[in-house]
Structures are given as C-alpha cells and as structure tokens.
N, C-alpha and C positions, 0 to 999 in steps of 0.2 A: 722301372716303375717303383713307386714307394707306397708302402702302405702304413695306412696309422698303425700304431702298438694299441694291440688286443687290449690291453687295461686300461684306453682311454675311454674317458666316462663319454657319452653320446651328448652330441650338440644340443637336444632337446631334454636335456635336465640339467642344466646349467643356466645361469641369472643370463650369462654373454654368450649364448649358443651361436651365434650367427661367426665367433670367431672361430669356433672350432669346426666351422663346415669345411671339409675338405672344397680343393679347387684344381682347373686341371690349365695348366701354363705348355700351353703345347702339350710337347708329349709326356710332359713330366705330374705327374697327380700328386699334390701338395696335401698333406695331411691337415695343414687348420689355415688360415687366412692370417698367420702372425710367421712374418719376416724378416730377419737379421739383418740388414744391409751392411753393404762392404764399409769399414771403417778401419783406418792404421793401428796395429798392435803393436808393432816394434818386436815382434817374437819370434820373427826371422832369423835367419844367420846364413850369409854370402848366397841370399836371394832364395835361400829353399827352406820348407817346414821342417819346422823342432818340434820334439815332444813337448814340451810349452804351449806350442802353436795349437798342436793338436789335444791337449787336456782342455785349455781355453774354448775351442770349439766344440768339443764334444760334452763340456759344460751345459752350453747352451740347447745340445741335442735331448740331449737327458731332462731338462727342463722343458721339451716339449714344441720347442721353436718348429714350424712345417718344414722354414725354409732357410737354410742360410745361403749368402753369397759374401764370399772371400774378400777380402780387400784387395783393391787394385794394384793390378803385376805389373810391370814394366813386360816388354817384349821385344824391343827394339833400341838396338846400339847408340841410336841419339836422344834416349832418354833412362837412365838407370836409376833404380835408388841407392840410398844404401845400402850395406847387405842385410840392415833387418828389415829390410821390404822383402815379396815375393819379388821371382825374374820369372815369368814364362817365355823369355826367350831361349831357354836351355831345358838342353832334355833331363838336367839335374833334378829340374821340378817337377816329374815325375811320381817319383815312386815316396815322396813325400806325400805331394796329396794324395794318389793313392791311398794311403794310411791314413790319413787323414778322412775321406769322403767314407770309407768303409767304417771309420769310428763312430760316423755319424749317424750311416743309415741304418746302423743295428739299432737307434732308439728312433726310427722310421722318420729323420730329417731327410731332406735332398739337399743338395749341395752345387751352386752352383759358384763359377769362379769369373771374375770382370777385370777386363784387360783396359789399359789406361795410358796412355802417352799428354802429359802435360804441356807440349810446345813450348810456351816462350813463359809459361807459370810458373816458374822453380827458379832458387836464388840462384846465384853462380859463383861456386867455389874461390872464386879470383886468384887460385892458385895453379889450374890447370889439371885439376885433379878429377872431375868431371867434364863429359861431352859439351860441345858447344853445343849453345841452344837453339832450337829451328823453331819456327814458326812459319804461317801460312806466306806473311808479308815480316817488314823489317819496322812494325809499329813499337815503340816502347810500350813496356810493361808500367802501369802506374804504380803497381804494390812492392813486384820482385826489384825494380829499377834495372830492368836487362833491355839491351837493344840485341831481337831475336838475326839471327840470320836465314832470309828466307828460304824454303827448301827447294832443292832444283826440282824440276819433274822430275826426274827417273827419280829419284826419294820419297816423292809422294807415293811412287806407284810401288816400292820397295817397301816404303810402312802399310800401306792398305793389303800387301801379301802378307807381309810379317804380322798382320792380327791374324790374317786367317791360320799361319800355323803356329802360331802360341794356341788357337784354339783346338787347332789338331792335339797338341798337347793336353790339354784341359781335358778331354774326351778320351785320350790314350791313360790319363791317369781317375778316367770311369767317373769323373763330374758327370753331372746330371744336365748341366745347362752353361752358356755363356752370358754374360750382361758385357756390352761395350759402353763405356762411359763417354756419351756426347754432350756434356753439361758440365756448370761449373767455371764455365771461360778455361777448358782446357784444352787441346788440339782440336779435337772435333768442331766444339764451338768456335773455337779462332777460325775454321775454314767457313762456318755455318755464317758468320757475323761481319757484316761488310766494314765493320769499323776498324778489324783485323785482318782483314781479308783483303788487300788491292791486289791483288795476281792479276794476269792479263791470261793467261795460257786455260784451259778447260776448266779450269778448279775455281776461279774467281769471276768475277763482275756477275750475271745473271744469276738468280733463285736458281737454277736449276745447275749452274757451274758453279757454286758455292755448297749447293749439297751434294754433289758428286761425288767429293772426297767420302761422307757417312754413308753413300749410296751403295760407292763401290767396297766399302768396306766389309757391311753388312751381306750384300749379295756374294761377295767370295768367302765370307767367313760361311754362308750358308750350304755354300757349295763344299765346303771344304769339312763340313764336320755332317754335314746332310741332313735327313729328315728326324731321324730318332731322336734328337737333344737337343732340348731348346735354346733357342735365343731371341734375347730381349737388347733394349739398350734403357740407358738411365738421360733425360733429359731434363731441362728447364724451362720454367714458362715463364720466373720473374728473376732474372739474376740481381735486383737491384741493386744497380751501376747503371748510369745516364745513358754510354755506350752497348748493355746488354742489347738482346735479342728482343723483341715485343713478343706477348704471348701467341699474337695473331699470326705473326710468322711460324713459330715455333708448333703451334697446332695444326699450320699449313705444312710443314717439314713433317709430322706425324702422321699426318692424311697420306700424303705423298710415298710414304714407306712403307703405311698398311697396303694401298695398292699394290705394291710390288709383290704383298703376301710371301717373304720373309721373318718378319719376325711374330714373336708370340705373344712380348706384353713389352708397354711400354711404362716405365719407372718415374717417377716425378719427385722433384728435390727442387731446393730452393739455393739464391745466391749466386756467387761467383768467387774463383779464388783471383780475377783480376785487379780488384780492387777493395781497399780495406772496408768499405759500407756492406760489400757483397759478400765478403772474406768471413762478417760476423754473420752472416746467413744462413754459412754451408753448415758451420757447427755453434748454435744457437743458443746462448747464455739465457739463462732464468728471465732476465728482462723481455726478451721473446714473447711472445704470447705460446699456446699449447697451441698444437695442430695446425699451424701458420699455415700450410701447404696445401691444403686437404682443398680448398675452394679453387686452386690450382689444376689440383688435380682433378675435380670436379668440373670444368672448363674442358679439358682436355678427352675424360671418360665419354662427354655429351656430343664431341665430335667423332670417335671411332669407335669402335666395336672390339678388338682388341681390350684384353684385361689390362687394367690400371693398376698398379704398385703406389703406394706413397708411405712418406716417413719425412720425419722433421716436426719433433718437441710431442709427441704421444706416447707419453705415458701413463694413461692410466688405460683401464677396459674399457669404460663406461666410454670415452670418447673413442677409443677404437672401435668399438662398436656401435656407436653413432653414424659413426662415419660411414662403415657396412650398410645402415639400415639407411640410411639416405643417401644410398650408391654414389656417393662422391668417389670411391675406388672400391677395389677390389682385394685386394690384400694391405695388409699398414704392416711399415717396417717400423721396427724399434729397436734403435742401437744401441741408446745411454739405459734406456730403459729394464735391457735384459743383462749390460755390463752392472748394473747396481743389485740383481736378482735377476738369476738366471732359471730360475724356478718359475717363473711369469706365467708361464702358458699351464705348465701343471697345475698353480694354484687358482687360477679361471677355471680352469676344469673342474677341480675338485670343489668349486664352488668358495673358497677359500680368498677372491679377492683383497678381500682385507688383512691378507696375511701380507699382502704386496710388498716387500720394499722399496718405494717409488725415486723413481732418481729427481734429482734437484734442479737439475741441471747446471750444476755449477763448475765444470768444464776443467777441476781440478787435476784429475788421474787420470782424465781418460783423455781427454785432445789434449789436456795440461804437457801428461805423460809424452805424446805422441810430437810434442812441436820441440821437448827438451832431449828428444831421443832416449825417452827412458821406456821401461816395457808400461804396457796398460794395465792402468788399476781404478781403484772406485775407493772415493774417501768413505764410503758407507760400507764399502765390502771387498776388504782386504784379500780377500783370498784370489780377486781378478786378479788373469796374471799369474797366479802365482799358485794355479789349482795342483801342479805337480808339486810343488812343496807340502801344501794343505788338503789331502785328501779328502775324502769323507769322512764326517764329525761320527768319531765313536765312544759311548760310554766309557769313562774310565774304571779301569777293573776296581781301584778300591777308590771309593764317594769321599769326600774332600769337605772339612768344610773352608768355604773364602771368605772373606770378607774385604770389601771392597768400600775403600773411605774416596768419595768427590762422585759426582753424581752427572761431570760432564761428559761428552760423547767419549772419551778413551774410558773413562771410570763404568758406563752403561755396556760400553762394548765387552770390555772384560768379564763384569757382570752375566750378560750375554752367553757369551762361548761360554764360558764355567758351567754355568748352570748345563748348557746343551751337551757338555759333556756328563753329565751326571750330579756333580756337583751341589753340595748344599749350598746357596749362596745371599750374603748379607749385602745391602747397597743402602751405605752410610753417607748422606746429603745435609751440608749446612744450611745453606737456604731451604724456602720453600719449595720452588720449583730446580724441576731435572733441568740440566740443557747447558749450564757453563756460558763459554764468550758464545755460543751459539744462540745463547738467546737477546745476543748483544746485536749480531749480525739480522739475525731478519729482523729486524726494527728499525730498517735502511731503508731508503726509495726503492724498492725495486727489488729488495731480497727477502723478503717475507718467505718464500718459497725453502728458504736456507732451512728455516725453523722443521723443515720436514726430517732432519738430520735426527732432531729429537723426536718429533712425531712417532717414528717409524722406530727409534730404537724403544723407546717407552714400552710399545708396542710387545716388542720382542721380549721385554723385562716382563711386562702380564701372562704372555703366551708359557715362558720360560719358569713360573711361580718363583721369582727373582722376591726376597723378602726388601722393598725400599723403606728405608726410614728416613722421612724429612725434619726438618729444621733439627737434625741430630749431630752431635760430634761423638768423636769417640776420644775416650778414658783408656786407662790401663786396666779400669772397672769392670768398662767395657770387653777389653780381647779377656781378661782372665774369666768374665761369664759366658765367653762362647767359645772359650778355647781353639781359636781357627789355627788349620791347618798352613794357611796364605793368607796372607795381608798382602793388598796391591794399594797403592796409593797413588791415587787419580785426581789429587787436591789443586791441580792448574797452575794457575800465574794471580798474581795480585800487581796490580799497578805502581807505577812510581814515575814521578817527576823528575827532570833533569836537573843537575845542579849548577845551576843557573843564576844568578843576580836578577833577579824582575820585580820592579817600583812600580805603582802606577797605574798599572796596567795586572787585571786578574788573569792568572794562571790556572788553566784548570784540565784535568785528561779528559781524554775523549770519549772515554767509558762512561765518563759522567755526563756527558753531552747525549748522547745515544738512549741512556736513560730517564734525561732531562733531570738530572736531578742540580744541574746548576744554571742559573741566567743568564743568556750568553747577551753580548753588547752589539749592535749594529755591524759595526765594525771587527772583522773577525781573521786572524792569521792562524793559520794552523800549520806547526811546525812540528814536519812527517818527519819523523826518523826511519819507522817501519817501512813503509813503502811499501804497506799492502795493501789488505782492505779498507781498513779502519782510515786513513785520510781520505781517500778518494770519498768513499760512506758517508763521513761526517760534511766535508767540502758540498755532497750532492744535497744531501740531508739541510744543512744550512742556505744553501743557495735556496732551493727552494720556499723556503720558511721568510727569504724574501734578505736575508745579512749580504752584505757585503763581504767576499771572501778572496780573502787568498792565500793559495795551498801552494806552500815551500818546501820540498821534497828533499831528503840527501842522496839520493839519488839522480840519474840520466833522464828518469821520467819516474812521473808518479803509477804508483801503483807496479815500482819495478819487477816484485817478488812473485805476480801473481800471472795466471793465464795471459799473455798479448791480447787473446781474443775476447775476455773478458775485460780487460784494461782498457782497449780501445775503444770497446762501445761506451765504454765509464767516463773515460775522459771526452768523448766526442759529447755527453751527456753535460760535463760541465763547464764546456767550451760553448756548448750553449745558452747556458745558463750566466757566464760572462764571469767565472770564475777564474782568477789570475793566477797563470801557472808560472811556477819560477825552481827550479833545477839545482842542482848540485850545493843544496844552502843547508849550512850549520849552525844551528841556532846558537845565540851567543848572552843573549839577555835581552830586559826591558829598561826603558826607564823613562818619565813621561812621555807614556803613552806612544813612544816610540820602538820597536822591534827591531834587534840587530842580529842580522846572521852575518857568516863571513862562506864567499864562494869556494866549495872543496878544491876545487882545481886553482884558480889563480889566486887567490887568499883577497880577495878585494872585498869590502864590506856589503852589505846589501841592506837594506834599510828602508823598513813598513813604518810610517808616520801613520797617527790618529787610529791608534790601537786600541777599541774597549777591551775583545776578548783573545789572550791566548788561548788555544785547544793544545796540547800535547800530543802527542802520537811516539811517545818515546817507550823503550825497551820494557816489556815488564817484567817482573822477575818470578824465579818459582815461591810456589807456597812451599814454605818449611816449617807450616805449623804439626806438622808431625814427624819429624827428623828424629824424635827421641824414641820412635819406636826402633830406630837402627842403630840406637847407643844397647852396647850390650848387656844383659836385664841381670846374667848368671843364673836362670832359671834353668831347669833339665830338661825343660819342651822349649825350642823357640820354634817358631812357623817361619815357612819361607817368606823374604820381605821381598815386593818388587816395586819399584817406581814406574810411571808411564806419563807419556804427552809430558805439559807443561810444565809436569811438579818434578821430573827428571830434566827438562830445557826447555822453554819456553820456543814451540814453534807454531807448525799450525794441525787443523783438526782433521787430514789426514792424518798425520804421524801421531797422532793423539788414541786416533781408533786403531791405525796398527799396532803400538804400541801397547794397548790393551788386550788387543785381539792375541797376539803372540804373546804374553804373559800368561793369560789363562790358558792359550793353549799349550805353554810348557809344562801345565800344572797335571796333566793327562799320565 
C-alpha cells in the first residue's frame, strides 16, 4: 500500500484540489489523480535498470507524481528491443526494478510496470540480427513495410503464458501493479482487429475468438500474480487509421473484461503505430489539440464502472482538473508534461501553478530522443535524462557575479541556473523582446505554442531576481562597471544569403518572411538548405496566405533534421495545401524569373519558371559581434569567457539551452 508523504498540503487548500485526492486502483491506494504513463527513455542497458533509469524516475517521485508506470518491456523471444529497452523476460530484471520501485515509494509514488509485445509493428533489421516478426495473420504492415509471419497456435498460447510470468517477475521485483498494452495497433490489437486478424483456429473470425488472445491473457496474468497487485490494461477507442478498431467495439471488448472481474482500471490513449496518420496520434505534436482523448475516455467511463486512466496532450492543471470535475476519467497521465518539470504535482499543491514549466509539445528530446536512440531529454530542461550527472541545484559557496550578453533561450537559461545557484546575474538583450529565433518559430501556422519556450523561461528570470536589460549592448564600459566574475555569450546566429548569381527575380531570407518584414510575389520557391523548421514553416505559412509554393529541399525529404513525427504531420499539412515538394536540389541561381537548382545525386538541372519570390533557408552564421571580448585585454582580472547555442555553432534551441544550462552550471 502507498501512502501520500506527511508534508503534502490537503486537497481542500489548493486552486486544483480534486487532483490531489488520493484514489484506490485495486489494491493499490494512489496518492493524487496525476500519472506517469509508460513512455521510451532509452536509459536501459542489455534490457535492465540503470542508475539513470532510476534517478529519472525517482525525479518524477519527488515531484509528487501518485503514480508511475514503467515503459514497456518486451517478455518474449519473438519480440526484443534493444538493450536500452526493459526485457521482462529475464530474471536479470529483477533486482533493478527492485531499486528502482523502493526509490520511488519512499517519496509515496506506486509504481507500476506494462508488458508489450508489438507483432508485426517494428522495422526489420534486414540483417538478421533481430526475431522474425509474428503477427496474428500474414497482413502487411502499411508504416513498418513488414510481411508478418503468422503465429502457430502453440505460440500464441506460449506468449499469453510468457505475460503472465514476466509479470510474476514485475511482483517478485515488489511493483505495485501490471498495465498490459492492448492498444496502438500492437499484438493485442492485431488479434482484437479483424483487418489483422484472418486466423481460422480459436483466436480469429468471431468477437469473441478475436478477443480471446487479451482474454486469455489477462485472466492468466491474474492467476498468476493474484489478488494483491493490480492490474489494468492500456487501450484504444480511436486509432485513427481507416482500418482501426471503432470505439463501439472497443467499449464492447471493455464491457466484456469488466465481466470477467479481473481487471482494475482500464487506460485510454489514442492512435496507432500501424500507420503514419495514427503514428502522429500516439505521441502528438503541438499541432494536436490539448486533451484530444479525454472525450474518448469519457465514452468509455459512461460504459463501466471500473476507474478510467487518460493521457494524450495535458499539460496544464486547469484542464486536468476539468476533466476530474466532469468525470470524463479518473486519473490523467502526463508524460511530456512531467519530462519538461517534474515538479508538476508539488507545485499544484503548493498552490504555485504558475511556477509550471509547461511542455510545448514539440517532440524534440523526448520522442525526438527516443526514435534516434539517444537517451531522453527536454529542450526546456536539460537535466532530463541526465539527473545523475546534475544533481540538486546548490548555492555556490562563494556568489559570482555573471553576466550574460543575448537574451535567447541558451542566454535566459544560463541566466537562469546562475542565478538558482546563488549568483548575482546581469541579462544583456539587443532587441526589445526576450526570446531569439524562438520568437521567429511561434509565428508559424500551428507553432504558436513554441513561444512558451520563452514564456516559461522569462518566468524563471522574475522568480530568479535575473537583472534583464533590454534594447542594451554591452561595452568594455560596460564589463569594467560591473566587474563580472563570467561573461557567457548567448548572441545567436544572424542570417546570410547564399552566393549565388540571382537577376530578376527578389532574393530574400526567410527570417524576413516570418516577420513579414518583406513582400513576397504570388509566385514563391523556397530554397531549403536547412531542412528543418524554417522551410516547411514558411512553405505552410505561405501556402496558406494563398502563394503558390514550391519547397526545394537539399535533402531526402523536407524537414530532414527534425522529429519524423513532427515532419510527417508538416508535410502531410502541405501536401494538402498543394505545395510542390522536390528533393535532393541545390540551388544554383536566378535569372528572369527563372530558378536553377542542380539535383545532389545525378547532377541534372532542375528548373522553377515564373519566379516572383525567392525565400532562402540557407546556413546562418554566429554572431561575432562580441569576439573582442576573447582577444586578450592584459588586464590582471580577466573573467571567465564562455560561448553557448548559436554564437559558439549555429544549431538548434535544444543545444542552445543545454549549452547555457552547463556553462552556468560549471560556474558553481
């Protein structure tokens, strides 16, 4: 059993009390109505918990979360990850979580862990170096492009044992509960979905031979871990994909399993990893709406009696506790929400919402991280990930003063930590407003949301008594009246044009487009070097505004650099919009009014006629308007110099805020 921690303030003196009520999920008593849901960290190693693993989660304990549940383990020989996934098919995973679940519950979280088998969802090595893939039937994958091989019976009945003792295992290592993952278009759902489903033998054709496979699952896993420890399963009401499940099924499958009175609560999530429409569902880009799910899950609540879980784009209180108060569910998960601030639930408590760091949802570090195999992190807050590196933030024994020249998200971050360690600290801005190319980004179709990057550090420069000085530069006037201890220079990138021959035809960046500060012509090519945000952006940006567009990428595909899963809904956006995509192309020049790239790959020319406006999207470069402070002065004080983000290499505004983040904190 779990009990909340003695120093939490009482549900009834808080704005959002209704999230801090405890709730009881079976046999397990959940300390507030805010839960972690399973999501990829890559912080594994050859399928068991790392001290990483377990700093990362027990981040989130300490911040107050009731509940977390583990990200999904493999358990079974025909389906593994790699080794920075969990394996609950070995007793190695033991005495990891173990450590793990006891780290948690000493700041009164429960901990529960969810066992997952993907079927015919996951690429295929083409090397032999992963399982061959099963699935219910031998349907193609539209997204993975795998032709599954379907499972014999005795396999099926060999995976529906192997959950139940991966979860013997879950329980031997003192988890608190199981979640089985039926949703998503991932095994479960392939046997639940007759589009994946032709089997002729017990498992297929009839409603009730199609859920047998989750039937028999569920009822042996029950048997097998018993009455003391809950379990739940995670499903779907709207995978949208053509071929998905209907929700009336799917609420008919939830009926049908409350009967049997095995489980304890049922989970609701949205999507499918079968196909790319469904793919942007499961982990949902700022374009999304907030709390997409919740009327889902709301559907679902009004059919059973059984507690409802939901999660999918809630991040803030105010909507999580809507949702309480108009019993659409019963507890709300929050994944990106608590990886951007893991503090969430303490600072609802403490009445301190507005202390929030709200995530963005911009999919950068955290699924970014998780599709490129790198570990998980948070372009707002570097320490995800990486809490064994960056402990708890302590005073530095002797006060510092910093000063801090550029005012965009690495120059405020820096600002930021300095100060939180004690530090006196100066934040020297040219412009008027804080915020850098981030104030260039939410001025997109669809990324307004981006701007909360600055919202939220602004925030932390008030909380932190951060001295900012706008429309300011600084002099050598300057550092000799404040004699700082550090100078960090956070002065960005400034643009520049490619050298180029162009007649005819206006030339202009895309910075300047964004801001409107130049006239674009009906007619519109935009030639992406980057191949990040910025053409796709301006491409959607322009399309809509009614130009004629077409975006020339030097890359495989536009918007190569950035999240797939943000890219694909981006492009799927301008392929509606009747935006002409063209690949692998070199800009070369203009001249009336004609555009000449040459293709990277076979050198053949490519050639836009009736061209009013080029857009640029080419490389920018660093600000070196303060290089002279690293020329040496022969004075008998110098302060430490550091560069960060842009004005050291032009990338993007994760590395902008780590970079900042770890400068001031080397200043400790």
């Amino acid at each position: 059993m779990n009990q909340p921690d003695s120093n939490s303030t009482k549900p009834t003196e808080t704005v959002y009390g209704n999230l801090l009520q405890p709730i009881a999920l079976g046999p397990t008593r959940v300390a507030n109505r805010i839960f972690n849901p399973p999501h990829g960290t890559t912080l594994g190693s050859e399928g068991v918990v790392t001290n990483n693993l377990i700093a990362y989660h027990e981040a989130r304990a300490k911040g107050g979360v009731g509940l977390i549940i583990l990200e999904g383990m493999a358990f079974h020989p025909s389906f593994e990850f790699e080794s920075a996934y969990l394996n609950a098919g070995r007793d190695s995973i033991i005495p990891g979580l173990k450590k793990l679940s006891r780290a948690c519950r000493e700041h009164g979280t429960a901990v529960f862990g969810q066992l997952y088998h993907a079927g015919r969802a996951v690429r295929s090595s083409h090397d032999g170096s992963k399982p061959l893939i099963y699935s219910p039937s031998d349907i193609p994958d539209e997204r993975y492009r795998v032709v599954p091989r379907p499972m014999p019976n005795e396999m099926v009945w060999e995976v529906i044992d192997s959950y139940a003792k991966a979860a013997v295992r879950l329980v031997e290592a003192d988890l608190d509960g199981v979640e089985i993952l039926a949703s998503m278009g991932y095994l479960i759902a392939q046997f639940l979905n007759p589009a994946t489903n032709r089997r002729e033998d017990e498992f297929g054709g009839s409603f009730e031979n199609r859920l047998r496979f989750l039937r028999e699952t569920v009822t042996q896993t029950r048997k097998a871990i018993g009455q003391g420890k809950t379990l739940g399963i995670r499903i779907t009401l709207d995978e949208k994909t053509d071929t998905g499940l209907d929700a009336d099924e799917v609420i008919k499958i939830c009926s049908a399993l409350e009967e049997d009175d095995v489980l304890d609560y049922f989970s609701v999530i949205s999507g499918s990893s079968s196909s790319p429409a469904g793919w942007i569902h499961v982990f949902p880009p700022m374009a999304i709406p907030h709390a997409y799910v919740a009327d889902d899950a709301a559907r679902l609540k009004n059919a059973i009696s059984k507690p409802v879980l939901v999660a999918g784009r809630i991040n803030q209180p105010q909507t999580a506790s809507e949702i309480l108060s108009e019993r659409k569910a019963d507890m709300i998960g929050m994944a990106r929400a608590l990886i951007a601030d893991p503090e969430f639930v303490n600072k609802v408590a403490q009445n301190k919402s507005d202390h929030i760091r709200a995530c963005i949802g911009c999919n950068q570090a955290c699924v970014g991280h998780r599709l490129t195999h790198h570990a998980i992190s948070c372009i707002q807050n570097p320490r995800t990930g990486r809490e064994q590196l960056f402990q708890n933030t302590q005073e530095s024994q002797s006060t510092k003063t910093v000063m801090v020249i550029g005012g965009g998200p690495g120059g405020m971050k820096a600002a930021v930590t300095a100060a939180e360690h004690g530090h006196r600290v100066l934040l020297f801005e040219q412009q008027a407003r804080l915020g850098g190319q981030v104030n260039l980004a939410e001025l997109l179709p669809g990324r307004a949301e981006f701007g909360g990057v600055t919202t939220n550090l602004v925030h932390e420069l008030e909380r932190n008594s951060v001295d900012v000085c706008l429309n300011s530069t600084v002099s050598s006037e300057t550092v000799n009246k404040f004699e700082p201890d550090a100078i960090i220079v956070a002065t960005g990138a400034v643009t520049r044009l490619p050298e180029v021959e162009v007649n005819d035809v206006e030339l202009v960046h895309a910075w300047s487009v964004i801001q409107r500060h130049k006239k674009i012509g009906q007619n519109v090519v935009i030639a992406d070097w980057a191949c990040d945000w910025t053409g796709l952006g301006v491409a959607h940006k322009l399309a809509l505004e009614g130009h004629h567009v077409r975006l020339l990428s030097g890359a495989s595909i536009p918007g190569e650099s950035i999240p797939g899963i943000v890219r694909d809904q981006w492009i799927g956006e301008l392929q509606s919009l009747n935006v002409e995509l063209i690949n692998f192309a070199r800009f070369f020049g203009a001249q009336d009014r004609s555009v000449f790239f040459q293709h990277m790959i076979n050198g053949e020319p490519i050639i836009c006629e009736n061209v009013d406006t080029i857009v640029s999207c080419y490389a920018p470069q660093s600000n070196k308007q303060y290089d002279w402070l690293f020329e040496p002065t022969g004075t008998h004080k110098q302060p430490t110099l550091i560069k960060v983000g842009d004005a050291l290499a032009p990338r993007t505004v994760e590395e902008a805020v780590l970079d900042g983040f770890q400068a001031a904190w080397s200043l400790q």
